[in-house]
N, C-alpha and C positions, 0 to 999 in steps of 0.2 A: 694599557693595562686591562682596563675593561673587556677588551678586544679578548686578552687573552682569555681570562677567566670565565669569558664565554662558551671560547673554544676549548676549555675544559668542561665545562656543565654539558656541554653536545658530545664532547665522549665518554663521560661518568653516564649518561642516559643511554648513551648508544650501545655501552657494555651492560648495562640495568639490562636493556632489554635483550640481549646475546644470555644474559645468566638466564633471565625468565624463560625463555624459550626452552633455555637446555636442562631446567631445572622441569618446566611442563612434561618434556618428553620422556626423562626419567621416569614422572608419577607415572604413566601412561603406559610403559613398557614395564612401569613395576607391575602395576594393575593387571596385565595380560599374562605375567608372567605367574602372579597370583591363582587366578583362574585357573591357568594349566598348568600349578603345580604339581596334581597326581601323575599325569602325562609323563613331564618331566621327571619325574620321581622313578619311576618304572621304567623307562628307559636307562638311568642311570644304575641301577640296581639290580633289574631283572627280576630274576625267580627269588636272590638272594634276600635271606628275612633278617632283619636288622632291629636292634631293642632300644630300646626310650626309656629313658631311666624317669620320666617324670610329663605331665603336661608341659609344660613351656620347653621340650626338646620337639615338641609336634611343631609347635610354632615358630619354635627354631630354623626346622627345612624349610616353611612356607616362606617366613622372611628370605633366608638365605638364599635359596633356588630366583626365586623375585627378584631379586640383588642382580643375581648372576646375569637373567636375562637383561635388567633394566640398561646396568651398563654395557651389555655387548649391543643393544640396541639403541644408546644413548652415541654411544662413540661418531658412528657417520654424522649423527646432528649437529654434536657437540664441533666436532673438526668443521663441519659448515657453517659453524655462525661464528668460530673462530677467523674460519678466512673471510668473512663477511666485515666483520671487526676490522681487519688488517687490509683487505681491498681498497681502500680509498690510497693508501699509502706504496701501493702497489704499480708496478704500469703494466699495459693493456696484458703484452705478453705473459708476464707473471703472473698476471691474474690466471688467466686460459690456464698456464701450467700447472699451478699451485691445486689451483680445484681439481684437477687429475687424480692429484694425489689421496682423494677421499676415500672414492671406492676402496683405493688398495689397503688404504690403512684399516679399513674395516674385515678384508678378506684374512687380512694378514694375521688380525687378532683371532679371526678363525683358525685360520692354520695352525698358529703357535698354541691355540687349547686344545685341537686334536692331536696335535704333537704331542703335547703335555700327557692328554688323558689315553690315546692310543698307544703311546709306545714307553712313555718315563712312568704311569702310574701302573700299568699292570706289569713291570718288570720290579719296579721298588714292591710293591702288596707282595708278590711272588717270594722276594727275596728277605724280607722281614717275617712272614708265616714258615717260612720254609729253617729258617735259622732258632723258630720255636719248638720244631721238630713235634714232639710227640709229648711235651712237659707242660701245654697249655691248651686249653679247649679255648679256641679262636671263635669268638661271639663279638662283633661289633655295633657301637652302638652308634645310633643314629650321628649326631651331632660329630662323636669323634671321624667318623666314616665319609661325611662330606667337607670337615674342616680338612682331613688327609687330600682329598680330592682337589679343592681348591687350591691349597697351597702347592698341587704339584700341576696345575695348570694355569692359574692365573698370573703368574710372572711368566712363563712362556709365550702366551699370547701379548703379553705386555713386550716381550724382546722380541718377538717375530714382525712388531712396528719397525725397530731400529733402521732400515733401509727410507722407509717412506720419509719418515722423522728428519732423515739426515738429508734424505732429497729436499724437501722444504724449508729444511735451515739455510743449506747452499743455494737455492733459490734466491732466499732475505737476505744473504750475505752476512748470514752471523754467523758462520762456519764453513769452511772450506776443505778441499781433498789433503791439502799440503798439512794444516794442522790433524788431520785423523791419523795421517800418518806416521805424525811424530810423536805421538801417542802412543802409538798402535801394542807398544810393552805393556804400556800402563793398562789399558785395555784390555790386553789379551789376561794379565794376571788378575783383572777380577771379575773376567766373565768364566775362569778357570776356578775360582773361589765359589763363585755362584754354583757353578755344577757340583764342583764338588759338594757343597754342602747341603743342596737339594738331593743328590744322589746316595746310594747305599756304597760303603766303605772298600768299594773293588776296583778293580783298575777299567776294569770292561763298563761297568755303569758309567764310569766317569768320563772313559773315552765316548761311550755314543751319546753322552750329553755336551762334552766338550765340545765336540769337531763340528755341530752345526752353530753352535752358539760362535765359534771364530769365523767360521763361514759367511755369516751373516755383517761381520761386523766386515768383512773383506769384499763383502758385496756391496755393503754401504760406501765403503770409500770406494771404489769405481762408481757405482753411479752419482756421488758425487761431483768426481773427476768428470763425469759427460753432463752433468748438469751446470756444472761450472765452466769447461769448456761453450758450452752454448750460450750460458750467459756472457762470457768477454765477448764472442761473436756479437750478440746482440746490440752488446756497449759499443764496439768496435763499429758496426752498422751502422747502430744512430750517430755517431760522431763524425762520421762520413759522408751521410746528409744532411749534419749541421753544417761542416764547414762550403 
């Protein structure tokens, strides 16, 4: 009994110290993110001049943009001291594989916020100004302008994981090709819900938000399918040098 409660206190500490870490790297890439929030600001924005309805919308962007950075440069840490946490529980090979998976998930979160802000935000901005025609003088204000922003980038980047995500679970064996697929209805109807309700009320918005979001999830279950294929191999291996 003792025995165990022990080996509970060694991983209540061990995860203590997995949060401290991820929780330090956040302060740290808020901090920097801080500093260069004019940078960031102007890059976002451009030439275009934007109003503030009060002090605390200045400090609004500074928090916010901070935010933005801490977490896109929290995520690689975060995902390493996750699999740090889980390694001991791991063998040799899933370790090597599993830690593969870091860099990707980090690119990934890239790609799915340029996705977001390249190609879904200046087609929605487009098409909400363009349906106010000529009966509204279009002045936006600060706070509303990057909450607009956020919301149509940061669940993209959050879905453009889904691949890596699903590599790593089929790895653990908490999820397999077989059950994505039998899903795969259920799925597809609310990554279809998702776009629609990010997107503006056309068939065209909603198709080119649609078709990569099912894409993605079809590309998840095949590399699953290879990542699970190569783990029975491995099973299959060591049981053949066991016996």
């Amino acid at each position: 009994m003792e025995d165990k409660e022990l080996h509970l206190v060694d991983h209540l500490e061990e995860l203590r110290k997995r949060i401290i870490i991820s929780a330090l790297t956040f302060v740290v890439f808020f901090i920097v993110g801080f500093i260069y929030v004019d940078k960031i600001y102007k890059w976002f924005v451009g030439d275009m001049k934007l109003m503030v309805l009060g002090p605390s919308d200045i400090i609004w962007v500074y928090f916010m943009l901070a935010t933005v950075v801490a977490v896109a440069g929290t995520i690689p840490v975060l995902a390493f001291q996750i699999w740090l946490f889980v390694k001991p529980a791991l063998k040799p090979i899933e370790r090597k594989v599993t830690l593969s998976y870091i860099p990707a998930l980090f690119f990934l979160f890239l790609i799915g916020l340029s996705f977001g802000y390249f190609i879904i935000f200046p087609m929605l901005l487009k098409f909400l100004v363009s349906i106010g025609g000529n009966m509204f003088v279009t002045n936006f204000t600060v706070d509303r302008y990057f909450s607009f922003i956020m919301n149509m980038t940061i669940p993209f980047g959050v879905l453009f994981e889904l691949p890596v995500v699903v590599m790593f679970l089929t790895s653990l064996g908490v999820i397999n090709p077989f059950v994505l697929s039998k899903i795969r209805k259920y799925a597809y109807f609310v990554l279809v819900i998702i776009a629609v309700v990010i997107t503006p009320p056309d068939f065209m918005s909603d198709f080119v938000v649609t078709l990569p979001l099912l894409l993605l999830y079809e590309i998840s279950i095949n590399l699953s399918k290879i990542v699970y294929r190569k783990k029975l191999k491995k099973q299959s291996e060591e049981e053949i040098i066991e016996v």
